[in-house]
VOGU-989597 format. One record per residue: residue in one letter; x, y, z of N, C-alpha, C in turn. Coordinates in steps of 0.05 Angstrom, whole numbers, always signed. Atoms other than C-alpha are relative to their C-alpha. Example, Ala and Ser with C-alpha at 12.3 -4.5 7.8 and 13.67 -1.06 7.14 Angstrom:
BEGIN
<site code="A" n_u="+18" n_v="-24" n_w="+0" ca_u="+246" ca_v="-90" ca_w="+156" c_u="+18" c_v="+24" c_w="+0"/>
<site code="S" n_u="-16" n_v="-24" n_w="-1" ca_u="+273" ca_v="-21" ca_w="+143" c_u="-15" c_v="+22" c_w="+14"/>
//
This chain:
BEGIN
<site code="X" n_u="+13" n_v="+23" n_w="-14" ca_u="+309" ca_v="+313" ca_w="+105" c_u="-14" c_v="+10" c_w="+25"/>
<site code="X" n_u="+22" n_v="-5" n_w="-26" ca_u="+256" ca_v="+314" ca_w="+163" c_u="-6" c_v="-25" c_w="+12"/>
<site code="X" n_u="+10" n_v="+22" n_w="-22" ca_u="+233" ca_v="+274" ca_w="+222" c_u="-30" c_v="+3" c_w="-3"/>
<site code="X" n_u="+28" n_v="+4" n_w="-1" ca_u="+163" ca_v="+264" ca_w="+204" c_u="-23" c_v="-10" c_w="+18"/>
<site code="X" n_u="+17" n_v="+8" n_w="-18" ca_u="+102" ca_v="+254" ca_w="+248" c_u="-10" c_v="-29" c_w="+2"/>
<site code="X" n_u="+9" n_v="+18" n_w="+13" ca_u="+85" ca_v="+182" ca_w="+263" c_u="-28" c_v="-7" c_w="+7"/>
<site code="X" n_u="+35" n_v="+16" n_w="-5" ca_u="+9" ca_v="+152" ca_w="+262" c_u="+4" c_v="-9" c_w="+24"/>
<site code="X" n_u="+11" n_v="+13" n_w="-15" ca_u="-16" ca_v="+128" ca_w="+317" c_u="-21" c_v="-23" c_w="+1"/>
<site code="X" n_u="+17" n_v="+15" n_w="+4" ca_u="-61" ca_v="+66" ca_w="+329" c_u="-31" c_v="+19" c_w="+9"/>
<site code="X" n_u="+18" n_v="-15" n_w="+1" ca_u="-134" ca_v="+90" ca_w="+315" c_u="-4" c_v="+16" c_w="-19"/>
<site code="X" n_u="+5" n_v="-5" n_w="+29" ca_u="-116" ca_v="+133" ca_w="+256" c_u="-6" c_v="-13" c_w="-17"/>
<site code="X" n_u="+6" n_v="+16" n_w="+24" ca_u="-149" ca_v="+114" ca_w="+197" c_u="+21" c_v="-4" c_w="-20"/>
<site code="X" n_u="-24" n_v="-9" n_w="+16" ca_u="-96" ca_v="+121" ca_w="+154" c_u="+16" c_v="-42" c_w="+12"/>
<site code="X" n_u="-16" n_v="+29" n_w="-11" ca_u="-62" ca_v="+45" ca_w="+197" c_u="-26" c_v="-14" c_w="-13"/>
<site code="X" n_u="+15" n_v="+27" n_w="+8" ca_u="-122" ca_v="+9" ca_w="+176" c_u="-13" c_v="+8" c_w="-26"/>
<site code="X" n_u="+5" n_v="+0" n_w="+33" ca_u="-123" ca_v="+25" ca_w="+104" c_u="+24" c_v="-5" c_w="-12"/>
<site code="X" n_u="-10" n_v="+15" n_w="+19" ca_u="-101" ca_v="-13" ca_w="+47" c_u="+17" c_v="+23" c_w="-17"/>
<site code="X" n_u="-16" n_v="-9" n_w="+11" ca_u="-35" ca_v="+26" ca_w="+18" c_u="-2" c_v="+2" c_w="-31"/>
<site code="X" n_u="+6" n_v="+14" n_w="+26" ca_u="-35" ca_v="+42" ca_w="-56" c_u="+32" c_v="+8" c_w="-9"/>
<site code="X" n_u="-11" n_v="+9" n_w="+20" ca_u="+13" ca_v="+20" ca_w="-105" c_u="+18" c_v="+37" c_w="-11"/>
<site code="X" n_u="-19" n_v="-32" n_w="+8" ca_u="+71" ca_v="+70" ca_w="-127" c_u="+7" c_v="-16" c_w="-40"/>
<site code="X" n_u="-7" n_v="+7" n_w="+21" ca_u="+80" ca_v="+68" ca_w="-196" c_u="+34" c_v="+2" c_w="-2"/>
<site code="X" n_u="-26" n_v="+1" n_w="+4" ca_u="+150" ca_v="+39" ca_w="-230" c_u="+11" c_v="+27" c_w="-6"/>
<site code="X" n_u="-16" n_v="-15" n_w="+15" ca_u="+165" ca_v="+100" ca_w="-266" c_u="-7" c_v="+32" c_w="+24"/>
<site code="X" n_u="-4" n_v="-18" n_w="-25" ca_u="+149" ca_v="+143" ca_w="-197" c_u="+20" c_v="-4" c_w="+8"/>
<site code="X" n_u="-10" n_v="+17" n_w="-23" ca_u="+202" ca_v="+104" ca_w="-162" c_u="+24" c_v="+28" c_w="+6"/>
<site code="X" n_u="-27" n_v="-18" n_w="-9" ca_u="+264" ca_v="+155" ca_w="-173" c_u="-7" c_v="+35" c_w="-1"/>
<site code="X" n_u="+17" n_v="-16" n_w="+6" ca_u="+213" ca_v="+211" ca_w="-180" c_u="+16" c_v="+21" c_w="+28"/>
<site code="X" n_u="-4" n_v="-20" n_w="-33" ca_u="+234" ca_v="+277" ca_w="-122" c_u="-13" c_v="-13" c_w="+20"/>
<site code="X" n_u="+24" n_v="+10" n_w="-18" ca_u="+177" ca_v="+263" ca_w="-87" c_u="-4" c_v="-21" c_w="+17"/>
<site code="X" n_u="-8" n_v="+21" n_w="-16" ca_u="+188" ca_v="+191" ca_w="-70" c_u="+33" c_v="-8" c_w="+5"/>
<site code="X" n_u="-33" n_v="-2" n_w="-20" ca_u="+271" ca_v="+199" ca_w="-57" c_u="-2" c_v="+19" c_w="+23"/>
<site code="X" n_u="+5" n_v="-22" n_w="-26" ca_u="+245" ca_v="+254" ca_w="-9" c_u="-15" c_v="-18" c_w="+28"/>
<site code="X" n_u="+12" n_v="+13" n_w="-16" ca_u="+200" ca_v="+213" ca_w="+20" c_u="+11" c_v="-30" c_w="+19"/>
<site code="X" n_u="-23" n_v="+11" n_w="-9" ca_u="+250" ca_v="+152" ca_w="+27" c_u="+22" c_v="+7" c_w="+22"/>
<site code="X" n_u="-16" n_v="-19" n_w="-23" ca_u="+301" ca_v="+199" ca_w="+61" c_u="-12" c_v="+6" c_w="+20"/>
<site code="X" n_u="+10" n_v="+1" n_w="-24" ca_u="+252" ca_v="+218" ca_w="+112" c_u="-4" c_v="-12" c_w="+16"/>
<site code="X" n_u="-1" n_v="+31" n_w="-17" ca_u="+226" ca_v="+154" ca_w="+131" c_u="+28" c_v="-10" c_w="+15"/>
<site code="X" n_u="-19" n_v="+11" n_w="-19" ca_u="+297" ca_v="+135" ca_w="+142" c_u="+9" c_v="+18" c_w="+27"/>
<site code="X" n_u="-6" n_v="-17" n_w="-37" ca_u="+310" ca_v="+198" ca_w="+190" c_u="-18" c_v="-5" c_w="+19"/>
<site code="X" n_u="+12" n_v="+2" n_w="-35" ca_u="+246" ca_v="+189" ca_w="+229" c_u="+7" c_v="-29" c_w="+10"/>
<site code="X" n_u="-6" n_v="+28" n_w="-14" ca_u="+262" ca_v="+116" ca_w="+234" c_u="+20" c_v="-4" c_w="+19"/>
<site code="X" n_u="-15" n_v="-5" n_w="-18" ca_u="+328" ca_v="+129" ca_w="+259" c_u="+4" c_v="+24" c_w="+24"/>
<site code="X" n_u="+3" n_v="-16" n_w="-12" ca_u="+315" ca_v="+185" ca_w="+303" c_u="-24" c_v="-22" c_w="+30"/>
<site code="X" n_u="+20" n_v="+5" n_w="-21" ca_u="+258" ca_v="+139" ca_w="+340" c_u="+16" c_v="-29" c_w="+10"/>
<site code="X" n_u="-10" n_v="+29" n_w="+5" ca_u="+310" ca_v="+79" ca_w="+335" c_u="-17" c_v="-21" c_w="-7"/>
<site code="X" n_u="+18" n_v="+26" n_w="+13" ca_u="+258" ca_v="+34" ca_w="+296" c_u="+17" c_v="-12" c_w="-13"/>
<site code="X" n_u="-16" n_v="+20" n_w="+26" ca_u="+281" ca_v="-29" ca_w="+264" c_u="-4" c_v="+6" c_w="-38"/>
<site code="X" n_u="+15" n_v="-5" n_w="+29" ca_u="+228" ca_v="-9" ca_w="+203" c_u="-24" c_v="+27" c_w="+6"/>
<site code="X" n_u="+20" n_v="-29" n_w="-6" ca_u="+179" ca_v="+47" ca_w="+185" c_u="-13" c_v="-13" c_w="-30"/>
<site code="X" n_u="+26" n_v="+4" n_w="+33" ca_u="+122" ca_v="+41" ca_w="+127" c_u="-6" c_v="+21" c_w="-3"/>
<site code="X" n_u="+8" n_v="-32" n_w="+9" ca_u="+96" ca_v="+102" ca_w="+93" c_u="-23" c_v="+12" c_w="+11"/>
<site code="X" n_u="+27" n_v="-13" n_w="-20" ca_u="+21" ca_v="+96" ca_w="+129" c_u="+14" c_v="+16" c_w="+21"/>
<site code="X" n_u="-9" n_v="-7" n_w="-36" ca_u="+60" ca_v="+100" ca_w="+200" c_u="-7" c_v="+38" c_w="-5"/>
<site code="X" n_u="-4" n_v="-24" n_w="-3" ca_u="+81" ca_v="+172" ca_w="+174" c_u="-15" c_v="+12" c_w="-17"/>
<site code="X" n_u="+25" n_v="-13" n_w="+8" ca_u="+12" ca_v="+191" ca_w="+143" c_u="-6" c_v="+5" c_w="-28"/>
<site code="X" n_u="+7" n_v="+8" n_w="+39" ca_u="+25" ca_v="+163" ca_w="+63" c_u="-8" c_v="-14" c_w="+2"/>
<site code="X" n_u="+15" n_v="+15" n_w="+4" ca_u="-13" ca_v="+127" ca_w="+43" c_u="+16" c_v="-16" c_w="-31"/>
<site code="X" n_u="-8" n_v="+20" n_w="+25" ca_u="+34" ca_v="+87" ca_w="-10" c_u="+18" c_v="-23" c_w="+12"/>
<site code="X" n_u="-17" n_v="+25" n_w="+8" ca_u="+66" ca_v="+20" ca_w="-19" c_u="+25" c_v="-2" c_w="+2"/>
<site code="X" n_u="-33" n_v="-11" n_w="+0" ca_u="+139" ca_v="+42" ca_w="+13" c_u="+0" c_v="-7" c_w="+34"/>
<site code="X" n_u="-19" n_v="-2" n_w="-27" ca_u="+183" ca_v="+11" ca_w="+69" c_u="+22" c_v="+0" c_w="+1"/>
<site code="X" n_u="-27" n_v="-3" n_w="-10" ca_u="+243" ca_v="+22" ca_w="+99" c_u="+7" c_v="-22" c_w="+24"/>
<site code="X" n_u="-1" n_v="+8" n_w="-12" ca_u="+277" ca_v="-18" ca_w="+143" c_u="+29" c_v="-11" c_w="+11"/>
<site code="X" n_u="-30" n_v="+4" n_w="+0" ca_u="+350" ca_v="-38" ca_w="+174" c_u="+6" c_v="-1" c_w="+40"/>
<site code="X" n_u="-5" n_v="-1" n_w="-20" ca_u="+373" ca_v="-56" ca_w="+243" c_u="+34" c_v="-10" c_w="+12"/>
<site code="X" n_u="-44" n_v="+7" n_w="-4" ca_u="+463" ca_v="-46" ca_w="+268" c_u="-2" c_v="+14" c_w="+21"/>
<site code="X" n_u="-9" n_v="-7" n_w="-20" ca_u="+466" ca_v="-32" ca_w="+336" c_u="-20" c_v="+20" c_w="+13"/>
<site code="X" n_u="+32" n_v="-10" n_w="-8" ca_u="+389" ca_v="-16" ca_w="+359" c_u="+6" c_v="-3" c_w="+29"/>
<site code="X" n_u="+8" n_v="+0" n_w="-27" ca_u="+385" ca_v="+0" ca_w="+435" c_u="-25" c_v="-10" c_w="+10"/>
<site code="X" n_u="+20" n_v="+13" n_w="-10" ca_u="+317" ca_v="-19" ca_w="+427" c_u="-4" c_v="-30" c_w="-9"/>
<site code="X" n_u="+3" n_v="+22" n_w="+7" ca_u="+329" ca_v="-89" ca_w="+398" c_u="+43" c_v="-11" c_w="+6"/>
<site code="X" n_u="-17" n_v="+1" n_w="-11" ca_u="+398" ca_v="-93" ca_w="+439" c_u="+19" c_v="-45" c_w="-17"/>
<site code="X" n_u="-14" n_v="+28" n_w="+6" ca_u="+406" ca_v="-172" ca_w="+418" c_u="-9" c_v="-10" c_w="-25"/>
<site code="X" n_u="+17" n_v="+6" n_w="+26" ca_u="+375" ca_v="-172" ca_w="+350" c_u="+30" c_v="-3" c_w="-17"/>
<site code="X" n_u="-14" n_v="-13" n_w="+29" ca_u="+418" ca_v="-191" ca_w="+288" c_u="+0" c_v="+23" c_w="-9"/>
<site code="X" n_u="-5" n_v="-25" n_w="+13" ca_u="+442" ca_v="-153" ca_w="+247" c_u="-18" c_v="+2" c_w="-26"/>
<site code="X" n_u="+17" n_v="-5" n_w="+20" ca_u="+386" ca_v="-126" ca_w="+188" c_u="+12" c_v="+12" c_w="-19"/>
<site code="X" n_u="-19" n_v="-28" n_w="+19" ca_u="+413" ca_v="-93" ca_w="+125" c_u="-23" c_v="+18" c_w="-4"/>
<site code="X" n_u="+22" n_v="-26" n_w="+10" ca_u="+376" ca_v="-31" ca_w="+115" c_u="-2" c_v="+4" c_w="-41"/>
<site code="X" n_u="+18" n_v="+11" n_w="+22" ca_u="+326" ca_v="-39" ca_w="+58" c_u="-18" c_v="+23" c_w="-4"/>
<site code="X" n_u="+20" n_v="-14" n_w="+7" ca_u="+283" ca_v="+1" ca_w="+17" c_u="-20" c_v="-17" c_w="-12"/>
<site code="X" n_u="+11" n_v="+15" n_w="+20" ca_u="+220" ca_v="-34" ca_w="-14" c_u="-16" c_v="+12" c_w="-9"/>
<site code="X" n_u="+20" n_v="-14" n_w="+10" ca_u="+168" ca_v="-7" ca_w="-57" c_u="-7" c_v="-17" c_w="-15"/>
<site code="X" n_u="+25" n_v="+15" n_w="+11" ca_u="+107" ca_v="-44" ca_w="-77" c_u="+2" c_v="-43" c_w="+10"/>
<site code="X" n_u="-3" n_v="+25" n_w="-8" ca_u="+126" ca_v="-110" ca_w="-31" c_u="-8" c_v="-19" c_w="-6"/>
<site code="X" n_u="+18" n_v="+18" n_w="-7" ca_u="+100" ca_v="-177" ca_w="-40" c_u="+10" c_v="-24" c_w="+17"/>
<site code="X" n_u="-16" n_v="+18" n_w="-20" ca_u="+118" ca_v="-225" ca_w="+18" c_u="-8" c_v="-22" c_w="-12"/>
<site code="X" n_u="+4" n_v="+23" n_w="+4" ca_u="+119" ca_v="-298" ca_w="+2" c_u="+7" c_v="-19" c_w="+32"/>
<site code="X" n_u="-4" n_v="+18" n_w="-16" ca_u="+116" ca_v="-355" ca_w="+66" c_u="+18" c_v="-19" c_w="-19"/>
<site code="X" n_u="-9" n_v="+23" n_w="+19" ca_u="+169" ca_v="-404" ca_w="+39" c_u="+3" c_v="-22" c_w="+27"/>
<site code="X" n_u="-2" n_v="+25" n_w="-24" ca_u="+152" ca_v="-451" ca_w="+103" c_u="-18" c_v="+3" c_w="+10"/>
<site code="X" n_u="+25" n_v="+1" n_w="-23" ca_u="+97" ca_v="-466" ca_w="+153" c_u="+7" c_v="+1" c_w="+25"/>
<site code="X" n_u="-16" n_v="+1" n_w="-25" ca_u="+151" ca_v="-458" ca_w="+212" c_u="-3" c_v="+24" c_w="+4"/>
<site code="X" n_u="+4" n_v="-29" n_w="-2" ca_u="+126" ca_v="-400" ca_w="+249" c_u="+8" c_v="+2" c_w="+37"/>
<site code="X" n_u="-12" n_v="-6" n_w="-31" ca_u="+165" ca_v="-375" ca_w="+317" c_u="-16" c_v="+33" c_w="+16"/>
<site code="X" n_u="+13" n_v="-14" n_w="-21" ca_u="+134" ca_v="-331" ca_w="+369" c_u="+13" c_v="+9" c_w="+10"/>
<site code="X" n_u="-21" n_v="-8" n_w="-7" ca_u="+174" ca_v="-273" ca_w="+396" c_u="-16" c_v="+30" c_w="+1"/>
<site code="X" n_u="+9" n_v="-22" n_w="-9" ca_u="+165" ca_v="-201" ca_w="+423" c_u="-4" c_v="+17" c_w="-20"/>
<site code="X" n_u="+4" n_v="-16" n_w="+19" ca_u="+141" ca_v="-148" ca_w="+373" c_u="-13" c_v="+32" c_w="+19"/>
<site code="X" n_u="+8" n_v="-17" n_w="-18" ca_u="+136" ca_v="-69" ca_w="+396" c_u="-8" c_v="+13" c_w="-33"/>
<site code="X" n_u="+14" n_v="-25" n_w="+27" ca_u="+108" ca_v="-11" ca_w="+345" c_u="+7" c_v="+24" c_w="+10"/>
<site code="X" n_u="+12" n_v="-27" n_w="-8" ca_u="+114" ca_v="+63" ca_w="+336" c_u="-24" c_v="+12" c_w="-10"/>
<site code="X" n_u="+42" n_v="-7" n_w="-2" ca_u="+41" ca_v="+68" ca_w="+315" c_u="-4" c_v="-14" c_w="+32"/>
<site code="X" n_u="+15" n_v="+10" n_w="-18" ca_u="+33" ca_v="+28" ca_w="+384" c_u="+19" c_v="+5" c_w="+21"/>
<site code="X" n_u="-29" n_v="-1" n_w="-19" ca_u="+82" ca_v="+57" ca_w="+434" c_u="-6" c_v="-8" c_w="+18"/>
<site code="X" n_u="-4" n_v="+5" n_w="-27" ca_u="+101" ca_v="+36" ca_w="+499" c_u="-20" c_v="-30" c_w="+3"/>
<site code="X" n_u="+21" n_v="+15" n_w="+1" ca_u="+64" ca_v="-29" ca_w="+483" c_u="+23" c_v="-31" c_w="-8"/>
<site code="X" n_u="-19" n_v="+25" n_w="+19" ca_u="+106" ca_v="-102" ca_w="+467" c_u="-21" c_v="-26" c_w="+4"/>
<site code="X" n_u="+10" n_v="+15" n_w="-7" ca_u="+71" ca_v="-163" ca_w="+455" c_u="+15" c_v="-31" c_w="-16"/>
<site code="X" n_u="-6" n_v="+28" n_w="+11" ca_u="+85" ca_v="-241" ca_w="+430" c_u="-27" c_v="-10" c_w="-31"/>
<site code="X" n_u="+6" n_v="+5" n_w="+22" ca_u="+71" ca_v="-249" ca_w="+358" c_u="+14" c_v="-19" c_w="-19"/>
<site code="X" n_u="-16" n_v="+21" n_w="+18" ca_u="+76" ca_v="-310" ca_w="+312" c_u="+5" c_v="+11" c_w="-36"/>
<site code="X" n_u="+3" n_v="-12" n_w="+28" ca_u="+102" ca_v="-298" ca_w="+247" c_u="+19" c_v="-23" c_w="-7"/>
<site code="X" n_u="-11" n_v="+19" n_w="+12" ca_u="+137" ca_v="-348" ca_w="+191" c_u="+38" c_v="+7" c_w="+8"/>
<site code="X" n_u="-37" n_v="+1" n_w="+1" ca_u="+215" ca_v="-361" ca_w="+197" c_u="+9" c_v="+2" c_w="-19"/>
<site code="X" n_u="-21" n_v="-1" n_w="+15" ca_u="+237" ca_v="-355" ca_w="+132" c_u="-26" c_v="+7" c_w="-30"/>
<site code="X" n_u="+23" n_v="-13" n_w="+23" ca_u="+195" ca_v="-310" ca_w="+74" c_u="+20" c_v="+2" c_w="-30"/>
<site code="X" n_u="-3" n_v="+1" n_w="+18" ca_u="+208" ca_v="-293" ca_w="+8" c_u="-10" c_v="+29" c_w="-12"/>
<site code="X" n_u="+6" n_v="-25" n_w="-7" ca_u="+212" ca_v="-218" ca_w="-9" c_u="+4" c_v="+4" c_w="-35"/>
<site code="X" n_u="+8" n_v="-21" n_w="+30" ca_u="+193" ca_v="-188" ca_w="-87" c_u="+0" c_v="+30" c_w="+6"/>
<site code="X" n_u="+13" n_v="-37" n_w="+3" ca_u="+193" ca_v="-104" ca_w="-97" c_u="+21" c_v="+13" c_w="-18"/>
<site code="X" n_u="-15" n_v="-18" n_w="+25" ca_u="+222" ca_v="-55" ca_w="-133" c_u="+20" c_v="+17" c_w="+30"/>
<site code="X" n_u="-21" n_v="-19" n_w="-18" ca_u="+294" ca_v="-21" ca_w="-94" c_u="-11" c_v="+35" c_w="-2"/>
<site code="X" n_u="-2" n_v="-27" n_w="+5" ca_u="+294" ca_v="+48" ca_w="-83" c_u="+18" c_v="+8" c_w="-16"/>
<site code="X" n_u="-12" n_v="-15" n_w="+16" ca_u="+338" ca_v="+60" ca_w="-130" c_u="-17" c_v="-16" c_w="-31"/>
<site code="X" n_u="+7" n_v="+5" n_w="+27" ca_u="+286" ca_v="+29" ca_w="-182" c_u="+5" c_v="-27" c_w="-7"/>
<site code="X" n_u="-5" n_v="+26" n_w="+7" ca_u="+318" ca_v="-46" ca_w="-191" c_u="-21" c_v="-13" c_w="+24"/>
<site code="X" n_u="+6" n_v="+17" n_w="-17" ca_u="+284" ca_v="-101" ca_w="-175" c_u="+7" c_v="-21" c_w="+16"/>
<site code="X" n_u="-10" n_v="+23" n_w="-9" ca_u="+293" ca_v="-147" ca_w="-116" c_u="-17" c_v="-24" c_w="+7"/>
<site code="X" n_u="+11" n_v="+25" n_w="+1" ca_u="+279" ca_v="-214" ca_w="-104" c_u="+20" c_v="-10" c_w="+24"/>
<site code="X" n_u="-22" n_v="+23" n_w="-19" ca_u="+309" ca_v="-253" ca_w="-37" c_u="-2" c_v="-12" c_w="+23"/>
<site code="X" n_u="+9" n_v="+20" n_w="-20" ca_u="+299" ca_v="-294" ca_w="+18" c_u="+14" c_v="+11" c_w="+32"/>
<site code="X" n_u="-6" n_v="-11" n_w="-33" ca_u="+298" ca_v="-266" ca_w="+101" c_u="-14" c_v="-19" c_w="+14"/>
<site code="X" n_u="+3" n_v="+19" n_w="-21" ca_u="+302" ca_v="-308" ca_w="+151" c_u="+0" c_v="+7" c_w="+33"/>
<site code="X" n_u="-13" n_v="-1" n_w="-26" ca_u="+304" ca_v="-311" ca_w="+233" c_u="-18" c_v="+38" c_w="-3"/>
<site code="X" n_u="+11" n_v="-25" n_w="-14" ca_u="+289" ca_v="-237" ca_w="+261" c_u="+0" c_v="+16" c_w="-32"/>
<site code="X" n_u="-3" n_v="-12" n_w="+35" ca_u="+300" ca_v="-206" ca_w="+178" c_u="-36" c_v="-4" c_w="-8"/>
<site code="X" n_u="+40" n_v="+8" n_w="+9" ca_u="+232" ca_v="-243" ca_w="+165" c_u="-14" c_v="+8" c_w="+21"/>
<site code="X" n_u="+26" n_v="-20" n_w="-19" ca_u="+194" ca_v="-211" ca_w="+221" c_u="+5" c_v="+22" c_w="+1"/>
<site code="X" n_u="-6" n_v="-27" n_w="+13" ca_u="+224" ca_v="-145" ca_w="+201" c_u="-25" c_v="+10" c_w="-15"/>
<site code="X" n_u="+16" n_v="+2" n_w="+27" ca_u="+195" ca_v="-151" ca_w="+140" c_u="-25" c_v="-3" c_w="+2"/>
<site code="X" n_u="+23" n_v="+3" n_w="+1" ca_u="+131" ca_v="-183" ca_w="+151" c_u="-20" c_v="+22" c_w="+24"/>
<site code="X" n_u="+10" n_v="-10" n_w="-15" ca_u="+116" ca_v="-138" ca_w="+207" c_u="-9" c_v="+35" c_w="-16"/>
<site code="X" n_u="-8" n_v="-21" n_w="+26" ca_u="+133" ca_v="-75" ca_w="+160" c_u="-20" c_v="+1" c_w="-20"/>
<site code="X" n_u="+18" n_v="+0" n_w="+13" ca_u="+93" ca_v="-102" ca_w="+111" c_u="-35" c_v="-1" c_w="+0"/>
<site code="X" n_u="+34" n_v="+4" n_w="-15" ca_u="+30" ca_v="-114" ca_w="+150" c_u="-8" c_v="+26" c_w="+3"/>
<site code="X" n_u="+2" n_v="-35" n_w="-14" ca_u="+30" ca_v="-39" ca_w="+159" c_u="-24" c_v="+4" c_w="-32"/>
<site code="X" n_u="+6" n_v="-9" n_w="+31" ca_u="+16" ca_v="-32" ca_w="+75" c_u="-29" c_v="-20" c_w="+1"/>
<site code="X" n_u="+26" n_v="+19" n_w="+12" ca_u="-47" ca_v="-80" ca_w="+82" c_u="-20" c_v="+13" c_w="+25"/>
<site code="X" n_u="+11" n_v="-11" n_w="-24" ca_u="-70" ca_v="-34" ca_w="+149" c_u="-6" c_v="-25" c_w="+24"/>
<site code="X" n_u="+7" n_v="+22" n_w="-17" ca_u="-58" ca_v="-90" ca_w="+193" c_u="+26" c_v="+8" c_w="+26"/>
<site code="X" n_u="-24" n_v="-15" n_w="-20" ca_u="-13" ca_v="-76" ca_w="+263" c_u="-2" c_v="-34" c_w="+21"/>
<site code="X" n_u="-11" n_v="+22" n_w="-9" ca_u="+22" ca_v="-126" ca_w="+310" c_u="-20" c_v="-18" c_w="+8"/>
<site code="X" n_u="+16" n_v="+11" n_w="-26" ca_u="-39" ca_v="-137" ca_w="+364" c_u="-19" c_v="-13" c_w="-24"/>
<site code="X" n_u="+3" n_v="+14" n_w="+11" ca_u="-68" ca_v="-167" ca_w="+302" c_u="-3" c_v="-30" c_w="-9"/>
<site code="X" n_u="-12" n_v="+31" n_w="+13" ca_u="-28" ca_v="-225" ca_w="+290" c_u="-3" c_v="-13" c_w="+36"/>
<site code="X" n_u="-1" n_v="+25" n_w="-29" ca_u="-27" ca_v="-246" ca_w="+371" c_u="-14" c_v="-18" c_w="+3"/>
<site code="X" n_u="+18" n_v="+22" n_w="-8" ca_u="-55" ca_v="-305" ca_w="+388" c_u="-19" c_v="+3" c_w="+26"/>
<site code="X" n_u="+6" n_v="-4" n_w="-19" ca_u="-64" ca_v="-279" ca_w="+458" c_u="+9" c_v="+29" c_w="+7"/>
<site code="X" n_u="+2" n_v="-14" n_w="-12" ca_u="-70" ca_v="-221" ca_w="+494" c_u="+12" c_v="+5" c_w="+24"/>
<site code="X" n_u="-15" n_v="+7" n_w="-26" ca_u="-41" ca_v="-250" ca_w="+554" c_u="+27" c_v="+20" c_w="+3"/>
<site code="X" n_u="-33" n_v="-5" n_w="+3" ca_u="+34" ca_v="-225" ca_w="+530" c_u="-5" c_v="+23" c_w="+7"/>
<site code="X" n_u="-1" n_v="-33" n_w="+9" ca_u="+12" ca_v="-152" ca_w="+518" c_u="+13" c_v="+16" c_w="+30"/>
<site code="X" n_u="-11" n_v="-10" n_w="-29" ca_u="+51" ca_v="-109" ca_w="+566" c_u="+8" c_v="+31" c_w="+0"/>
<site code="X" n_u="-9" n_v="-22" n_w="+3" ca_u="+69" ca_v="-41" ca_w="+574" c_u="+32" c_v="-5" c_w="+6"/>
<site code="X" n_u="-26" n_v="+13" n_w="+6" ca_u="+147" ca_v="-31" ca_w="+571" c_u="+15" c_v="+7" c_w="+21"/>
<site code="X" n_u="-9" n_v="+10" n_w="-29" ca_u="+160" ca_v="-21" ca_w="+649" c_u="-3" c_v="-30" c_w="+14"/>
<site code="X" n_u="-2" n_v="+24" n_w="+4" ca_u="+134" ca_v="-85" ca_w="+651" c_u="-1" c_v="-21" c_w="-10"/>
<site code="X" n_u="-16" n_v="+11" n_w="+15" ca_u="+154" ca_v="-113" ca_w="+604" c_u="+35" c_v="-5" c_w="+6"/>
<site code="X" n_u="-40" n_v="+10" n_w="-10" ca_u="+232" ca_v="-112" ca_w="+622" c_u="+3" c_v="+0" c_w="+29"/>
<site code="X" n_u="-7" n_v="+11" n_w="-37" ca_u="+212" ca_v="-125" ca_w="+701" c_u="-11" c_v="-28" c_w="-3"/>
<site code="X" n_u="+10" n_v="+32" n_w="+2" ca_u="+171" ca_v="-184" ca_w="+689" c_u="-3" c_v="-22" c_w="-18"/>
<site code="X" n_u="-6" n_v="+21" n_w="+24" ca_u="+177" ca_v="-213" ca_w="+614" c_u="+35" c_v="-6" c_w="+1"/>
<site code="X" n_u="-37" n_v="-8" n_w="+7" ca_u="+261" ca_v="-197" ca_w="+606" c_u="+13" c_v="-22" c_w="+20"/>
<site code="X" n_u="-13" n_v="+12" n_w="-32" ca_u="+271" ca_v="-212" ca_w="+678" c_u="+2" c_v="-28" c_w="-4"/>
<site code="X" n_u="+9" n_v="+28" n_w="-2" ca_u="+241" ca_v="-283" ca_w="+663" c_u="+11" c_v="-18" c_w="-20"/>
<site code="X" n_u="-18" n_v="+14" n_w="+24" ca_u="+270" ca_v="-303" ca_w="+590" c_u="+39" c_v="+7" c_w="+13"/>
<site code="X" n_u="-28" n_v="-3" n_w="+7" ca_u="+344" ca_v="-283" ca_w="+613" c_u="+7" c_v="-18" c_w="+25"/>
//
């Protein structure tokens, strides 16, 4: 296993459209190697999630899992997830607004709306398919994760600009203010 390099915003590689892993790749070396890494650099950088662009593939593969994140200190708890070949579903029009950071976008956090409660299709890393419903901070995991595979990144989805903060202040003057 290896800690792989991650993208940065500006690489081309974040704003291109991910392609498609075939089923009968899924348990293939190549992509259990690739799986395994993702999860080390993920946990090595403490990310909640990592996509395959971030770390310079270009396929249809996330990871994702959050139990006792320093950098998401009050977050539920996430089960750590593999997905390959995602397709998110909105199963509501109830969409909550809440801080979102990146490691394609470091040292950067902003206020992004995303749905409360999705609807998640893909193939497991171990090849089965899942099918199941994330809700609350799970569904902006996910949808954030998955925005990666369509080359799309947080500052994206903001409505405003206003929020965007670097992350000294960010926890002197957003943190300070919500707690």
């Amino acid at each position: 296993m290896a800690v792989l390099k991650v993208a940065h915003l500006g690489h081309p590689i974040l704003r291109q459209k991910a392609e498609p892993i075939s089923p009968e790749a899924i348990g293939a070396p190549e992509i259990q190697g690739l799986i395994d890494d993702m999860l080390e650099t993920m946990d090595d950088h403490d990310g909640a999630g990592l996509a395959a662009p971030q770390v310079h593939v270009s396929r249809r593969l996330v990871v994702y899992g959050v139990r006792q994140n320093p950098r998401y200190p009050d977050a539920e708890e996430v089960p750590l997830t593999v997905l390959i070949n995602p397709v998110i579903t909105p199963t509501t029009t109830e969409q909550d607004e809440d801080w979102e950071g990146c490691l394609s976008v470091p040292d950067l956090r902003g206020q992004v709306p995303r749905f409360t409660r999705v609807r998640v299709e893909a193939w497991g890393g171990d090849g089965r398919r899942l099918s199941f419903a994330a809700e609350g901070f799970h569904a902006r995991v996910v949808q954030h994760e998955c925005d990666h595979l369509d080359g799309v990144v947080y500052l994206d989805r903001m409505r405003s600009m206003a929020t965007l903060s670097f992350l000294p202040e960010f926890h002197r003057y957003w943190l300070a203010r919500e707690r």
